[in-house]
ZAKOLTI-474493 format. One record per residue (C-alpha): x, y, z; residue number from 0; residue in one letter. Coordinates in steps of 0.001 Angstrom, whole numbers. Layout:
<sites>
{{X; Y; Z}; NUM; "A"} ...
</sites>
This chain:
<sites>
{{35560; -14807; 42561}; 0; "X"} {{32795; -12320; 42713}; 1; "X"} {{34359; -11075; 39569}; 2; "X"} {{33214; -14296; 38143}; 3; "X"} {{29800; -14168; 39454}; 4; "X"} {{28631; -10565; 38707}; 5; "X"} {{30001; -11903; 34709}; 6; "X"} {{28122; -14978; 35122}; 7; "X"} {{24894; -13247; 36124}; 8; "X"} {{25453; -10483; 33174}; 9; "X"} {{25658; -13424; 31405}; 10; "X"} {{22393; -15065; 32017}; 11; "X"} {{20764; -11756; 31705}; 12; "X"} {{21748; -11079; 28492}; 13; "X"} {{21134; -14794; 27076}; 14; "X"} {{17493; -15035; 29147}; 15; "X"} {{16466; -11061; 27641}; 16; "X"} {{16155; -11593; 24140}; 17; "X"} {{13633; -14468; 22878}; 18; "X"} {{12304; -15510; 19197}; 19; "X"} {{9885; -12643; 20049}; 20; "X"} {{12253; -9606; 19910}; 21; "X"} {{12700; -9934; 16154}; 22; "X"} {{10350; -9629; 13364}; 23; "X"} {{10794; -12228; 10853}; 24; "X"} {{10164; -11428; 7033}; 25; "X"} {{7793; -14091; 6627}; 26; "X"} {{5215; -12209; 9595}; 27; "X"} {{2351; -10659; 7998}; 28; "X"} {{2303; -6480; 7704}; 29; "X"} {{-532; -4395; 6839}; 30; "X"} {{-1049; -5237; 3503}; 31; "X"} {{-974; -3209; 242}; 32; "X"} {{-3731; -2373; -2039}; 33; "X"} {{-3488; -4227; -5290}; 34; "X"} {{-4726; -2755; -8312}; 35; "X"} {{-5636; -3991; -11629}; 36; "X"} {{-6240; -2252; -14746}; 37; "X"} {{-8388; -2867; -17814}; 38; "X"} {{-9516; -2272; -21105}; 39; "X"} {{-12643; -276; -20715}; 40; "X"} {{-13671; -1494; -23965}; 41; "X"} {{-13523; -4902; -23089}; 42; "X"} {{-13271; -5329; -19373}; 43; "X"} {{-11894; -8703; -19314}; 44; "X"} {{-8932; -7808; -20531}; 45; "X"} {{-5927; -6622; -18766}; 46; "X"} {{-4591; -3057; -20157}; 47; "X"} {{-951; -1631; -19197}; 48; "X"} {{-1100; 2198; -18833}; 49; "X"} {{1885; 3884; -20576}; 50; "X"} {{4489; 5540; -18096}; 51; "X"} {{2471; 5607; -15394}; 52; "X"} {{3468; 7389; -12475}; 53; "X"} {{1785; 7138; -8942}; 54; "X"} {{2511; 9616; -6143}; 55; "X"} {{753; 10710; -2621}; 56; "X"} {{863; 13547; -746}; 57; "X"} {{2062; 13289; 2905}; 58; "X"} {{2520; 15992; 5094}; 59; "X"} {{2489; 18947; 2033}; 60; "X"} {{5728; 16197; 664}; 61; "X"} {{4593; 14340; -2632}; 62; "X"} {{6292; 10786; -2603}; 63; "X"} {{6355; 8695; -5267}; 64; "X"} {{4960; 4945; -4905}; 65; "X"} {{5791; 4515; -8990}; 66; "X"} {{7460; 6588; -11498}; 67; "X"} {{6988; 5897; -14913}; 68; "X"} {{6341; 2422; -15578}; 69; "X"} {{4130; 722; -18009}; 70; "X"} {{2345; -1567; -15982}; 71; "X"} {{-1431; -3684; -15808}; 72; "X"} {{-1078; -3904; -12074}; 73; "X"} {{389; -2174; -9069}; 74; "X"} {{823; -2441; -5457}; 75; "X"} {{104; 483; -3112}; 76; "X"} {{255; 1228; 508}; 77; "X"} {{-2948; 2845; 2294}; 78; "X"} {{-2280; 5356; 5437}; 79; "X"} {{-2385; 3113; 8621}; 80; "X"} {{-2677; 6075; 10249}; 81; "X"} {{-5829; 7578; 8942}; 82; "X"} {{-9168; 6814; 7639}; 83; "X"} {{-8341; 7719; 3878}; 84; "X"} {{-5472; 8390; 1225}; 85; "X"} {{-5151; 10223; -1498}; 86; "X"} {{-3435; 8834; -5023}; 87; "X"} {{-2375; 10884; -7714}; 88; "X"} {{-2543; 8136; -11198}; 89; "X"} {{-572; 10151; -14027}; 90; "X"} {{-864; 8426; -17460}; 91; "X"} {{1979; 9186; -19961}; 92; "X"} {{4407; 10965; -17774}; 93; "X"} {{7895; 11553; -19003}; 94; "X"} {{10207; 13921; -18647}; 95; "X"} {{8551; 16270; -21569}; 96; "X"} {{5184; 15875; -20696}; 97; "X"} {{3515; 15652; -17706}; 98; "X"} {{1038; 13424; -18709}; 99; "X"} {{-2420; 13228; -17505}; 100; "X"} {{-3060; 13321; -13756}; 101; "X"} {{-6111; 12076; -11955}; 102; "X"} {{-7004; 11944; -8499}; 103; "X"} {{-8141; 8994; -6647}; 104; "X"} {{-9364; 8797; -2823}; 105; "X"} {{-9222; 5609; -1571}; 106; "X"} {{-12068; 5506; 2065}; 107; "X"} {{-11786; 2881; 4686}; 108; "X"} {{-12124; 1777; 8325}; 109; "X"} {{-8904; 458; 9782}; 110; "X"} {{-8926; -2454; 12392}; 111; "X"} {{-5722; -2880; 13899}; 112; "X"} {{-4586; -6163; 14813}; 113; "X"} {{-1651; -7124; 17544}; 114; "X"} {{623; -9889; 15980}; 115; "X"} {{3818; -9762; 18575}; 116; "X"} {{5657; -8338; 20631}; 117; "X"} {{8698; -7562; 17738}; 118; "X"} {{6290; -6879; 14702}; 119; "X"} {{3476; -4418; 16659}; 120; "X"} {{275; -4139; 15189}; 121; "X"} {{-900; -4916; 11149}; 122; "X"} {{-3337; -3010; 9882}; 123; "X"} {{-6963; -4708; 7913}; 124; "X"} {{-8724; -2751; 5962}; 125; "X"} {{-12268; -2466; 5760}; 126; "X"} {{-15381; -1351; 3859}; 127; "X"} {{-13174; 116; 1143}; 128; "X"} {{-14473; 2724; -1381}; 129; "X"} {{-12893; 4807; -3677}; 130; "X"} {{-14000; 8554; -5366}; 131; "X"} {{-12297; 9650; -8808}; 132; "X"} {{-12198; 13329; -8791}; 133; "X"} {{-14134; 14087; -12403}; 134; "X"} {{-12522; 16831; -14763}; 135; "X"} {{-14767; 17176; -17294}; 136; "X"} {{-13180; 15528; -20536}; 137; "X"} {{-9508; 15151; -19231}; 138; "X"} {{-9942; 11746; -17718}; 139; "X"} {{-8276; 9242; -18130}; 140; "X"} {{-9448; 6849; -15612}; 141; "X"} {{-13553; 6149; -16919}; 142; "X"} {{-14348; 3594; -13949}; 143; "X"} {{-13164; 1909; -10829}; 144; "X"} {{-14664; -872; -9071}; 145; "X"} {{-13882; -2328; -6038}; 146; "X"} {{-13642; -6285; -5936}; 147; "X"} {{-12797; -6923; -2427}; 148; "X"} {{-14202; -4468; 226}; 149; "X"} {{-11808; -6111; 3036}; 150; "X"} {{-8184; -5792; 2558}; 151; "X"} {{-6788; -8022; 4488}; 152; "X"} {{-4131; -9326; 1996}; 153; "X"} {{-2057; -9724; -1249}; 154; "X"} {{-3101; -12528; -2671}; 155; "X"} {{-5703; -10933; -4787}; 156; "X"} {{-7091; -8188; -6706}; 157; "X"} {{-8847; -5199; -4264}; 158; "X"} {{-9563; -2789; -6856}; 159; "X"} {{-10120; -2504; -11023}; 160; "X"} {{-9277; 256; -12530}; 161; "X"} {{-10888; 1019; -16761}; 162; "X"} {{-9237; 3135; -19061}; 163; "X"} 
</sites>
């Protein structure tokens, strides 16, 4: 009988510990990614693809690659939830002869972390965004970037623009 009881209690425990709360669903909102656009410099309402384009970060003295040659008008990129700034290296024309032309991009912000649950933590917002392109004198390939949307706070539009 108390066999029965100590299992029935267990039991209960179990069944009464875990709630909707303890998992995070993939509809939940994360920190977003940054969403880039790029365009003809030429004519800045049109959308340009950049040939093999490869984009990689540098974490920790590791580079990790967000992209690896594709030919793209658009991409999606994560910003450091951990830090203030992040650093992007854009390569144009990689392959696996030619290393294509690399520029650097640092991408400034405030973070405000909000709490969504008890399963899915904190989500990061982004604000008061700015970027820097590190100039090379006529090796380039980037000529301008403007930001659209200061506040990152989603993916439903474009952040940043990106002319070449």
């Amino acid at each position: 009988m108390i066999k029965k009881i100590v299992l029935l209690f267990l039991l209960l425990g179990v069944i009464s510990a875990c709630t909707k709360d303890d998992i995070c669903s993939k509809e939940t909102p994360t920190s977003p990614f940054l969403i880039i656009k790029f365009k003809s410099k030429i004519n800045p309402f049109l959308s340009k693809d950049v040939n093999n384009l490869t984009v990689t970060t540098i974490v920790n003295n590791d580079s990790i690659a967000i992209y690896t040659s594709q030919t793209t008008d658009s991409i999606a990129i994560p910003l450091n939830t951990g830090a203030n700034i992040t650093e992007y290296l854009f390569t144009q024309n990689n392959t696996t002869s030619d290393p294509g032309n690399i520029d650097k991009v640092t991408f400034a912000y405030e973070r405000d972390n909000i709490y969504i649950n008890r399963a899915c933590s904190f989500k990061a917002i982004f604000k008061e965004l700015i970027t820097q392109l590190e100039i090379v004198e006529g090796e380039n390939w980037i000529s301008e970037i403007e930001v659209n949307k200061s506040t990152v706070e989603n993916e439903d539009e474009t952040h940043v623009t990106i002319f070449h």
